[in-house]
Backbone bond lengths (Angstrom), bond angles and torsions (degrees), N, CA, C in turn:
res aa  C-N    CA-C-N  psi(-1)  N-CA   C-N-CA  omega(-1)  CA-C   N-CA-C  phi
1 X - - - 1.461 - - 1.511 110.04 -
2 X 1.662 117.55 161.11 1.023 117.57 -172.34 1.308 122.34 -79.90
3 X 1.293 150.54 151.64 1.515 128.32 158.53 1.110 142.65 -56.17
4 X 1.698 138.24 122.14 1.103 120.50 -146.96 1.524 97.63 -86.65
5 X 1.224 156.59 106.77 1.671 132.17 -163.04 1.557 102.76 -134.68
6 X 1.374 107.45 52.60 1.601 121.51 168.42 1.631 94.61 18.20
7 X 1.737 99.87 -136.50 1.289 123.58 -155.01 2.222 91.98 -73.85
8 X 1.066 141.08 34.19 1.091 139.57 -168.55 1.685 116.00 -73.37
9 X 0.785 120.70 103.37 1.592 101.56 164.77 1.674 129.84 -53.56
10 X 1.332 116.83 160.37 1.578 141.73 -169.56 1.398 87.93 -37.02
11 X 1.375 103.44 133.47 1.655 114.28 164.11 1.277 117.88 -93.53
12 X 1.471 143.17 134.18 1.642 130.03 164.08 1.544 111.62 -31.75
13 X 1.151 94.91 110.57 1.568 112.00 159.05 1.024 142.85 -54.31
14 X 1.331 129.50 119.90 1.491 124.91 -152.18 1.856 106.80 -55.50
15 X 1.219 145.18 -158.90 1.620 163.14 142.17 1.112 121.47 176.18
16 X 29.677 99.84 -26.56 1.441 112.86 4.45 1.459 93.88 -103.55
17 X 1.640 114.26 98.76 0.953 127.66 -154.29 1.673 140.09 -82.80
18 X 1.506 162.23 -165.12 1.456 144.18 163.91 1.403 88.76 -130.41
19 X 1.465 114.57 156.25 1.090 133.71 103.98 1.932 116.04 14.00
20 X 1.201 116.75 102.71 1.256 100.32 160.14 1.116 106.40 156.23
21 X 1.877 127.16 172.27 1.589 124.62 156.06 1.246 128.00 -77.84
22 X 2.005 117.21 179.12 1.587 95.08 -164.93 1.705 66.75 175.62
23 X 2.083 87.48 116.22 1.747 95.22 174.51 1.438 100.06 -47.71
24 X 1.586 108.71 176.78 1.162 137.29 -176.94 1.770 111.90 114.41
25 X 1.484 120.41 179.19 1.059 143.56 -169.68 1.512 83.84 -51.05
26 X 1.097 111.37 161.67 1.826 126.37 163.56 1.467 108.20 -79.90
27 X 1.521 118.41 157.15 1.607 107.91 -163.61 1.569 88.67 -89.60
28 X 1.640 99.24 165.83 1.409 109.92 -177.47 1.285 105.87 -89.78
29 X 1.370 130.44 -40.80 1.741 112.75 170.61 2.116 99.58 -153.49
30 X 0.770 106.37 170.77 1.728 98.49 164.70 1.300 137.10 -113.77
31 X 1.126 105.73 171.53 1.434 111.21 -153.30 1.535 107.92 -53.90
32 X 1.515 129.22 131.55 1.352 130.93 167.98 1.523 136.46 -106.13
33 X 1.019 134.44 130.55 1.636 116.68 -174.78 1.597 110.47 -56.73
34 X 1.462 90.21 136.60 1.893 95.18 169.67 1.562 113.10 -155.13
35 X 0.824 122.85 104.22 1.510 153.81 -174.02 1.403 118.84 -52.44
36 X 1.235 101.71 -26.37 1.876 115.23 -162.25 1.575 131.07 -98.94
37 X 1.846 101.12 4.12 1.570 95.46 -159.96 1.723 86.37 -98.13
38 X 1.538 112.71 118.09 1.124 120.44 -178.01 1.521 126.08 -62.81
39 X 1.568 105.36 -34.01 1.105 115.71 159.26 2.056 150.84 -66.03
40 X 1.336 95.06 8.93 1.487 128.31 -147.32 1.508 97.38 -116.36
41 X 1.299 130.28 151.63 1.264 111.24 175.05 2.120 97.85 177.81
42 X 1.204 80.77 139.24 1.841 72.70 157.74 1.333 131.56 -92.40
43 X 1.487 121.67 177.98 1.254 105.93 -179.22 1.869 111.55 -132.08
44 X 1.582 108.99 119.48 1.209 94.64 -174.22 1.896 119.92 -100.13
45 X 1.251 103.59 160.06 1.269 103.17 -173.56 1.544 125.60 -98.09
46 X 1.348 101.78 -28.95 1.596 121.39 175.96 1.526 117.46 -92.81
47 X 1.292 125.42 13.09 1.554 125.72 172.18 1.730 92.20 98.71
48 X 1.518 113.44 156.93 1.105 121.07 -165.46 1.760 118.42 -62.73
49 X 0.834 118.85 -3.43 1.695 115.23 -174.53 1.924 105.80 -108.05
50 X 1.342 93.27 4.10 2.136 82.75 -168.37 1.823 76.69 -106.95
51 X 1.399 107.36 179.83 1.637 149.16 149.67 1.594 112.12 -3.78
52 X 0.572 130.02 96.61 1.973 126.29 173.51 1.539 97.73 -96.41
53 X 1.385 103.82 157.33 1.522 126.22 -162.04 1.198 116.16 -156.14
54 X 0.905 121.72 120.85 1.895 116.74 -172.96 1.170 117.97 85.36
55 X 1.873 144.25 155.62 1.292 149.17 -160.65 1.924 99.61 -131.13
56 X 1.030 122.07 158.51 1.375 123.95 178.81 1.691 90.45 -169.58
57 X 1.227 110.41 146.83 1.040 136.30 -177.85 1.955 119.17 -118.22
58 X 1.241 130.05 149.98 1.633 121.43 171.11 1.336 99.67 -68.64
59 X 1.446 129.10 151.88 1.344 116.69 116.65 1.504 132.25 -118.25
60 X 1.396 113.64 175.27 1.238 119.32 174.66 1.710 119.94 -38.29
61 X 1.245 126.03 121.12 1.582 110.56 -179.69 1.231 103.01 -134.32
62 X 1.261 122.46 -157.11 1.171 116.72 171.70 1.747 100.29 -110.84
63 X 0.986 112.85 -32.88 2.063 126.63 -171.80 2.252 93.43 -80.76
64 X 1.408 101.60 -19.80 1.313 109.32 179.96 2.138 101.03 60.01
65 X 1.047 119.39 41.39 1.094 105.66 -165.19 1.658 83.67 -150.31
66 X 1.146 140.60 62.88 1.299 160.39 -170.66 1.717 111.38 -144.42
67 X 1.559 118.55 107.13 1.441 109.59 125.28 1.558 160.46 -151.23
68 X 1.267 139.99 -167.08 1.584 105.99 -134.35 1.890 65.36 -124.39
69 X 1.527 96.10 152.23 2.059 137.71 168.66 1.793 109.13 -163.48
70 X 1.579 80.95 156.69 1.328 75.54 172.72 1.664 136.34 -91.41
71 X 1.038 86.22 123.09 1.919 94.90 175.43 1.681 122.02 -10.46
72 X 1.317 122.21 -14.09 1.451 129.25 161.59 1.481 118.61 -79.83
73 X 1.408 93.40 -20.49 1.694 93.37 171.87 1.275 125.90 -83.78
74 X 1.706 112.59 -0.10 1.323 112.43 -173.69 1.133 115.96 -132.92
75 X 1.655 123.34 136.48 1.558 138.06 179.02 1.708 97.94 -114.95
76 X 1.249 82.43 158.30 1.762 94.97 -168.89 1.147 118.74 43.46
77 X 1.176 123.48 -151.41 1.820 144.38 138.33 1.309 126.64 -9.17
78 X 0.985 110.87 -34.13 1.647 123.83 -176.11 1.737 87.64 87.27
79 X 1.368 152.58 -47.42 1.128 148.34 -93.90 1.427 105.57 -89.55
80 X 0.998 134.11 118.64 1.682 127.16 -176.16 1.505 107.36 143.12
81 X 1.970 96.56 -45.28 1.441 107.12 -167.64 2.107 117.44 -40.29
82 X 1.298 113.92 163.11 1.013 85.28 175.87 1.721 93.37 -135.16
83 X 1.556 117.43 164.22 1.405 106.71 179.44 1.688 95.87 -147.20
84 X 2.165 93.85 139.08 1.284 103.67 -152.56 1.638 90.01 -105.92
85 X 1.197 164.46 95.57 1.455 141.23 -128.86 1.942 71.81 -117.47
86 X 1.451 100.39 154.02 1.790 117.25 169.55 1.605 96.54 65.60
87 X 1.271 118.84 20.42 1.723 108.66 166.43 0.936 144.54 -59.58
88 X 1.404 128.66 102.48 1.293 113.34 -157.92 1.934 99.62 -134.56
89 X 1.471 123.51 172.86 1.156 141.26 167.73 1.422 97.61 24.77
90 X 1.026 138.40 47.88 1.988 150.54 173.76 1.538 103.88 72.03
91 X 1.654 119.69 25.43 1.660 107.32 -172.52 1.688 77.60 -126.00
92 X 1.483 102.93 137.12 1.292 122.99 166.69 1.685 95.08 -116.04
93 X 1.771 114.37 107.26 1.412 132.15 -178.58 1.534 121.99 -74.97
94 X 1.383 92.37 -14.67 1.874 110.91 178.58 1.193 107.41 -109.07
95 X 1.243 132.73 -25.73 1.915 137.63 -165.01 1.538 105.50 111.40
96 X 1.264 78.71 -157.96 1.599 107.02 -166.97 1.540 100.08 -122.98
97 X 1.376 138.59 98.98 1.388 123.02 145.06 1.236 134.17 -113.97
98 X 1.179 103.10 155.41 1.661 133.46 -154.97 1.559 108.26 -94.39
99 X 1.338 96.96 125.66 1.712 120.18 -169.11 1.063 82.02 -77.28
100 X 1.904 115.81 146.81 1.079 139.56 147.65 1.217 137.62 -78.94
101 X 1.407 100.46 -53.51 1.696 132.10 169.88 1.336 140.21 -146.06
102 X 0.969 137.41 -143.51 1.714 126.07 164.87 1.722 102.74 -166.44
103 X 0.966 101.19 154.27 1.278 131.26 165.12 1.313 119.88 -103.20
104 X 1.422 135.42 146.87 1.270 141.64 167.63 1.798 114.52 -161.47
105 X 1.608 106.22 157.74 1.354 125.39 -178.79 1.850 109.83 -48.78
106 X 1.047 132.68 135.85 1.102 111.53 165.66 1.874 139.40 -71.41
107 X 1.519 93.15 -3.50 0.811 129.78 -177.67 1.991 118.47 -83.35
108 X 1.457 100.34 -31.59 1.574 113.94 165.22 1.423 116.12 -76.84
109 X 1.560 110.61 -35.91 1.595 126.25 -169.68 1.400 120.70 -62.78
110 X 1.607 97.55 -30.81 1.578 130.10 -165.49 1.337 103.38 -92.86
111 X 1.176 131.18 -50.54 1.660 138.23 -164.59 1.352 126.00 -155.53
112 X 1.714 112.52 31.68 1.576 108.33 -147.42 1.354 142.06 3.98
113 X 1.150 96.41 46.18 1.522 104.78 178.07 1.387 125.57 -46.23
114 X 1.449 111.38 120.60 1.612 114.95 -170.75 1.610 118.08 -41.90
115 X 1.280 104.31 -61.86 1.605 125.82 169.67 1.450 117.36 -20.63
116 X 1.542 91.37 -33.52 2.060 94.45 -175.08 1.452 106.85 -122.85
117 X 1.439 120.20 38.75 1.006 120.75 156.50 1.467 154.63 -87.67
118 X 1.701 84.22 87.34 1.296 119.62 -158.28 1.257 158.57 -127.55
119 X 1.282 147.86 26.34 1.476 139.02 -129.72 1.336 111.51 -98.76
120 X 1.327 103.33 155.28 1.700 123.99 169.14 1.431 93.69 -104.42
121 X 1.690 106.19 133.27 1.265 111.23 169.74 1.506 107.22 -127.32
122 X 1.387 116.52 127.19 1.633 121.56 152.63 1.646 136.09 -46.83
123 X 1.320 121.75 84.68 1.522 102.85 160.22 1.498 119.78 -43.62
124 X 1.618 101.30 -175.72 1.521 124.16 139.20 1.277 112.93 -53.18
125 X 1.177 105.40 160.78 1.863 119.33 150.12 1.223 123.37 -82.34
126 X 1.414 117.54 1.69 1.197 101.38 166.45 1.808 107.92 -169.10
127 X 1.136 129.07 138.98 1.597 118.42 -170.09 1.639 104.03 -114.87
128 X 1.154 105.11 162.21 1.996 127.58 -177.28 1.134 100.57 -96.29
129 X 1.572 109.35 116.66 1.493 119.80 -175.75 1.696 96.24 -134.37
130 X 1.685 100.84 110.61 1.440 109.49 173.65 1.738 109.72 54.12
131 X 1.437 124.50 44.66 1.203 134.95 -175.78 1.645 117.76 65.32
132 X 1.170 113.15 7.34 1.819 126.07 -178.21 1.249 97.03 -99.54
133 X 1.470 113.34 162.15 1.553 133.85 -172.97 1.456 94.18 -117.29
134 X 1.479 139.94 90.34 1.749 116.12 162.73 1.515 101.21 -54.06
135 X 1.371 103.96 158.28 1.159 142.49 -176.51 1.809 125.00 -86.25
136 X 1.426 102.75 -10.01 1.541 109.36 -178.23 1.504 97.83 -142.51
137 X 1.359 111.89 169.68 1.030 129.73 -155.43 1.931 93.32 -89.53
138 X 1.696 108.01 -176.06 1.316 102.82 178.68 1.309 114.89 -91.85
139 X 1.242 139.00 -2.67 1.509 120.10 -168.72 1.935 87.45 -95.45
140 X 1.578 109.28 -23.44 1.421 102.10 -167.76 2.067 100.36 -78.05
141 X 1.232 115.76 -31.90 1.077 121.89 145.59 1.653 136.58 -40.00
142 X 0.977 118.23 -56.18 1.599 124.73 175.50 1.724 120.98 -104.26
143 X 1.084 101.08 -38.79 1.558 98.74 166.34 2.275 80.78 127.17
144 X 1.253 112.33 -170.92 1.662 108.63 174.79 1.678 97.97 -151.63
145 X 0.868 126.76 129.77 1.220 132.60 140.42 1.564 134.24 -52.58
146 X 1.386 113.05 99.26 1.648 117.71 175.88 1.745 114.18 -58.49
147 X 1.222 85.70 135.77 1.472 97.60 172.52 1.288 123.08 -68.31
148 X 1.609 135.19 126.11 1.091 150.65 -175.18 1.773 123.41 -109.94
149 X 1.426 114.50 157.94 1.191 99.05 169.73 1.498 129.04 -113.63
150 X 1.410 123.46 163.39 1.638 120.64 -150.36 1.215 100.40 -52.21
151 X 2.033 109.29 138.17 0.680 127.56 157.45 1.492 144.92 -31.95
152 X 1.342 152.41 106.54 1.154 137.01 -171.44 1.454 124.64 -78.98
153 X 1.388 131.33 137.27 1.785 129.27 163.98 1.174 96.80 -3.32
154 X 1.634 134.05 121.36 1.060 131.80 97.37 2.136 86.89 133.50
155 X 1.242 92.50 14.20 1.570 108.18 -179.98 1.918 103.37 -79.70
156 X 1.541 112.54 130.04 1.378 126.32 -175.10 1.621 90.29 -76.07
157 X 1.136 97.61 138.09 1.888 98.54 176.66 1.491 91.98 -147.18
158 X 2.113 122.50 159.05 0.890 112.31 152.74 1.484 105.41 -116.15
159 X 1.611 118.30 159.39 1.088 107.63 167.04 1.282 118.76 -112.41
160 X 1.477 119.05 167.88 1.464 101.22 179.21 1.800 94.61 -143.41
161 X 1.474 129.66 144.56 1.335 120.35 -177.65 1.530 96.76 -164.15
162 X 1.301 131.61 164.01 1.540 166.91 157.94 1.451 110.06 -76.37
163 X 1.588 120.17 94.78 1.711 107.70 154.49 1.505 130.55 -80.79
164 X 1.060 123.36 142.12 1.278 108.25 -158.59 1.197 135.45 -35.39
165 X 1.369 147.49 159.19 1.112 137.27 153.32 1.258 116.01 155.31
166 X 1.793 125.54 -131.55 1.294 120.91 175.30 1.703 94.12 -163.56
167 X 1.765 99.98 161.82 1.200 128.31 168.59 2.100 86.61 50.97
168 X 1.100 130.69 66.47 1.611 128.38 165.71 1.329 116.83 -141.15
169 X 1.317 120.21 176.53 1.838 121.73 170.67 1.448 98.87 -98.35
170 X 1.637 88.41 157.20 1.850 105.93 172.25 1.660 97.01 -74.52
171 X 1.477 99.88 156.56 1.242 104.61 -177.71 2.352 108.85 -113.02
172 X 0.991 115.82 136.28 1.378 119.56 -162.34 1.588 94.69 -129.03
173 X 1.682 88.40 151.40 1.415 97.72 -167.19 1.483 104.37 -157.03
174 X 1.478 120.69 107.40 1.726 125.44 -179.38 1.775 102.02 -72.05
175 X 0.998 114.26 138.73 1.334 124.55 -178.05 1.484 130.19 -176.67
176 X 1.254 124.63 177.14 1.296 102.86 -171.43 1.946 110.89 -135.95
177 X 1.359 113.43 143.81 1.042 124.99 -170.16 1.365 119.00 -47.44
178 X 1.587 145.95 142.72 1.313 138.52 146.21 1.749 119.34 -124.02
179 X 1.174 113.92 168.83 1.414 112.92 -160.32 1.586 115.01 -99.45
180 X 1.562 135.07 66.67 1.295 108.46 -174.35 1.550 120.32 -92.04
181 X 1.612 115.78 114.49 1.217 101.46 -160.94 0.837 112.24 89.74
182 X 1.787 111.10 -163.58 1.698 125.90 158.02 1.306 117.20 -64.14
183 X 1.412 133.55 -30.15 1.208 119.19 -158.20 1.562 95.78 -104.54
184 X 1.507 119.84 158.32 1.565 116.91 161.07 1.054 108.06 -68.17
185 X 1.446 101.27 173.21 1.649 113.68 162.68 1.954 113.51 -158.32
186 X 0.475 135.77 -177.03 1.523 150.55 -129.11 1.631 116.57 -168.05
187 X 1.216 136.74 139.84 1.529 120.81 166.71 1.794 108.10 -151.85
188 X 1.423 88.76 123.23 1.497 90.96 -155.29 1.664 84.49 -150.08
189 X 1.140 132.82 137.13 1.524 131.00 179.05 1.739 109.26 -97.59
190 X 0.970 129.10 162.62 1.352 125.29 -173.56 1.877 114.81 91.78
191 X 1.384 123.54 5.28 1.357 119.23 -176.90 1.516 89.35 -116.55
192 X 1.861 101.54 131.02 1.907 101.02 -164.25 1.605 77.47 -143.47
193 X 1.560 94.18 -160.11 1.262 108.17 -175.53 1.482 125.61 -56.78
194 X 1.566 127.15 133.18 1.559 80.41 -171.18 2.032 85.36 137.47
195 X 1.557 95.71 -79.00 0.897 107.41 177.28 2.067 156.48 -41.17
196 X 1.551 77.52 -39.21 1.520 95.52 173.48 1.289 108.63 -52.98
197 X 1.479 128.59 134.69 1.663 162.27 -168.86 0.997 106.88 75.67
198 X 1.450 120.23 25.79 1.720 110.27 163.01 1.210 99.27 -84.34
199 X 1.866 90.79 146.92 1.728 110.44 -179.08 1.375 119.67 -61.48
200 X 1.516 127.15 178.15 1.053 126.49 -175.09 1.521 91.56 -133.64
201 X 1.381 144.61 82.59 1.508 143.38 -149.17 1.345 106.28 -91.90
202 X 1.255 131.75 161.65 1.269 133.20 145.03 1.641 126.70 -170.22
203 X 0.994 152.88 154.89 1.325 145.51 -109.57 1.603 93.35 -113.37
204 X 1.445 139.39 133.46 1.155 166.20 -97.45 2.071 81.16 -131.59
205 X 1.126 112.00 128.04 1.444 116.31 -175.53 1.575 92.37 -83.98
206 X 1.378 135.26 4.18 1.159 93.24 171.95 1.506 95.74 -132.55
207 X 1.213 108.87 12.56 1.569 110.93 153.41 2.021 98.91 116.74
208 X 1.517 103.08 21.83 1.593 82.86 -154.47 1.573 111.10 -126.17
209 X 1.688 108.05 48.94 1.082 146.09 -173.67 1.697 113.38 98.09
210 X 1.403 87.91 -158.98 1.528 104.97 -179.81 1.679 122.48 -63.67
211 X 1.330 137.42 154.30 1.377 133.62 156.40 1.668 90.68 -120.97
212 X 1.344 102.64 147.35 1.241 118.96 174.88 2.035 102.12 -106.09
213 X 1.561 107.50 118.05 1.651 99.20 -162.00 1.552 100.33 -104.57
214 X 1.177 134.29 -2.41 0.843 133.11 -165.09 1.850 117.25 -176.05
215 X 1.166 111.78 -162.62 1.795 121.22 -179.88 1.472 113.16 -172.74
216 X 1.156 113.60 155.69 1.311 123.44 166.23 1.335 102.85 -68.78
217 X 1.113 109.15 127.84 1.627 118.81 176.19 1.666 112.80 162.01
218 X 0.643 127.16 -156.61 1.908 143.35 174.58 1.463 103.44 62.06
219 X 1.220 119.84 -117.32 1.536 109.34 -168.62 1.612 122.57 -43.19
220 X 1.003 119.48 158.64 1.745 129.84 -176.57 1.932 79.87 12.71
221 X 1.340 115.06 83.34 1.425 105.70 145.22 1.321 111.69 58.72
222 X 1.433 129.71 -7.53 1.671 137.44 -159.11 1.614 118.87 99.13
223 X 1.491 85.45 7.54 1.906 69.52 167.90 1.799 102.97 125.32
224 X 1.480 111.51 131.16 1.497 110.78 179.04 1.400 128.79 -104.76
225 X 1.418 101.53 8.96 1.715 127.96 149.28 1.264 126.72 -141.00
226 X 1.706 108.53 152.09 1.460 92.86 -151.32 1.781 97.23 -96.14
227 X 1.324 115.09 55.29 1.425 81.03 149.40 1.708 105.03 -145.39
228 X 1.601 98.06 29.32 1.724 97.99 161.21 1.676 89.44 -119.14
229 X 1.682 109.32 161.17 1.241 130.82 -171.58 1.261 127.57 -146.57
230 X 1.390 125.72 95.31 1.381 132.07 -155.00 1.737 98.27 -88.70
231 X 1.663 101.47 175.15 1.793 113.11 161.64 1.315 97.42 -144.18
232 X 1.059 115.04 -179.44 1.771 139.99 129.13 0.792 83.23 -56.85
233 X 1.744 114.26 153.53 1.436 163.39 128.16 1.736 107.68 -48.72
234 X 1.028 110.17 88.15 1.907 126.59 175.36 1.535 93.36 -40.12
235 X 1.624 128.96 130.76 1.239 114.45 141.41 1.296 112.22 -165.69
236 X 1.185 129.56 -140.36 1.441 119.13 -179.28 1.440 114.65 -46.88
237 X 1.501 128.09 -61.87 1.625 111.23 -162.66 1.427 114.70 -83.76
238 X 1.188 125.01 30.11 1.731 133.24 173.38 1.499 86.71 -108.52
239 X 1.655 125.50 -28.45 2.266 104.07 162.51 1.238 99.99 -113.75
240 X 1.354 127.04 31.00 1.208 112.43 120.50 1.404 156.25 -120.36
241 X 1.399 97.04 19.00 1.404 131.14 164.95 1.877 118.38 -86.74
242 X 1.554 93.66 -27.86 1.357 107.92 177.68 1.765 103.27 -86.17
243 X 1.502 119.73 -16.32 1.375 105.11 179.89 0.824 107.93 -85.41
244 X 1.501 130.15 -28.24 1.490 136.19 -142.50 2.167 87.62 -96.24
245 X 1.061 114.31 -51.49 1.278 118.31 176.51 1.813 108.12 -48.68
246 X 0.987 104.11 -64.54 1.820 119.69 167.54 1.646 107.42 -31.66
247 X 1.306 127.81 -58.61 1.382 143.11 174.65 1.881 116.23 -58.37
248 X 1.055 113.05 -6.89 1.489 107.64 155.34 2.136 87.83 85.09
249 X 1.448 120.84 13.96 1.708 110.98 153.07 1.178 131.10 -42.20
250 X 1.684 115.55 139.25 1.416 85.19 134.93 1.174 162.27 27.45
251 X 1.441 134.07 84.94 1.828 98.75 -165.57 1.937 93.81 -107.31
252 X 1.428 111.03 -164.32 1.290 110.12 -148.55 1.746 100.84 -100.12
253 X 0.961 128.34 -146.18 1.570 146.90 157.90 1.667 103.79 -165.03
254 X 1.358 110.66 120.38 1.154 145.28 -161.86 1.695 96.12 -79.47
255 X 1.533 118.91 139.71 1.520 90.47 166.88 1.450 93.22 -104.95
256 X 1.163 120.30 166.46 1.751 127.76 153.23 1.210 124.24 -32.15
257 X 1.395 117.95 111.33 1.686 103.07 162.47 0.839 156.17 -9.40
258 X 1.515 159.64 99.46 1.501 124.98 -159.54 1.583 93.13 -100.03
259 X 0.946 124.45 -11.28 1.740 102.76 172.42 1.756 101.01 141.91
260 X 1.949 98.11 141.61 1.427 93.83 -170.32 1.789 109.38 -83.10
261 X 1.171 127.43 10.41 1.260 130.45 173.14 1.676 125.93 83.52
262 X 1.805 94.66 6.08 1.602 91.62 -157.36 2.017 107.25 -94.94
């Protein structure tokens, strides 16, 4: 499905962090508030009025009840978590829904391996908004972002993510991809704690919404200042972690972090 992104401006077109500097390219602009990407959302842990931490995004599914953060954001089950998608200034315009479970790489489960730092998490089918039941699920609600694969050098991406806190806007940032290593990276100042599993978006080559190419995540957690921004490397087992999640498996148990290294 398409993204629903109200009043949003033009997205780049396809073709737990400090304060501080961090060699590489100079950033292309910084991070700005933007209110509108319907699909975008933070995720809180203490019930809707405390601290949110971490970014997760919808994607496209087939159950439409799928969405994707990174695998550092999650212990156990995920189950409790809650995700506010279009959150903005303390009003969540879609609700609040409630993680069921999680999915993860087998490869994170085993050795947290940076590379698979990743999870698909399950809502409900349906969330409590102001004592009402909506009637459809969330991707039919917000629109979903299709999954894409990693971005290449010099690829326009936007990002969009949540720094920690409460009652604020996600902050978005047009910019363009670079290669350190295996993993991409990004340099844009303004992405802090808070941030990790924000998407890495960019416009569908054949016109037919969003692909999500990437996330904050992989090295030190996504990075040990906020104005460089790492991922995983998108590739085969992020669709096949997404099929196997899609197929009604198993889901995973997350272990605890041991720490982003920075």
């Amino acid at each position: 499905m398409v993204v629903l992104c109200g009043g949003c401006g033009t997205l780049a077109e396809s073709s737990a962090r400090a304060t501080g500097s961090s060699a590489g390219s100079p950033p292309t602009t910084s991070a700005r508030p933007d209110p509108t990407i319907a699909t975008v959302g933070p995720l809180f842990r203490s019930g809707p009025t405390g601290n949110h931490s971490c970014t997760a995004s919808v994607l496209d599914s087939p159950a439409g009840n799928l969405i994707l953060t990174a695998a550092h954001c999650v212990t156990g089950t995920g189950s409790g978590l809650l995700f506010a998608p279009g959150y903005h200034d303390g009003v969540a315009p879609y609700g609040f829904w409630t993680v069921e479970q999680a999915y993860a790489d087998p490869d994170w489960l085993a050795t947290e391996d940076i590379d698979h730092d990743y999870a698909i998490l399950q809502v409900a089918d349906r969330p409590t908004v102001g004592g009402a039941v909506r009637a459809v699920n969330l991707e039919a609600t917000t629109g979903g972002n299709r999954l894409g694969t990693v971005p290449d050098a010099g690829q326009a991406i936007t990002v969009v993510a949540y720094d920690a806190g409460v009652n604020d806007k996600p902050v978005r940032c047009d910019t363009v991809v670079r290669d350190e290593g295996a993993h991409p990276a990004f340099e844009c100042p303004g992405f802090s704690a808070g941030t990790s599993g924000g998407p890495w978006l960019a416009v569908a080559p054949n016109a037919g919404g969003l692909l999500v190419r990437a996330l904050i995540g992989g090295p030190n957690y996504g990075g040990c200042v906020d104005t460089t921004s790492y991922s995983p490397a998108f590739g085969q087992p992020i669709f096949d972690l997404l099929a196997y999640a899609s197929s009604g498996n198993p889901p995973s148990t997350l272990p605890a972090p041991t720490g982003d290294g920075c």
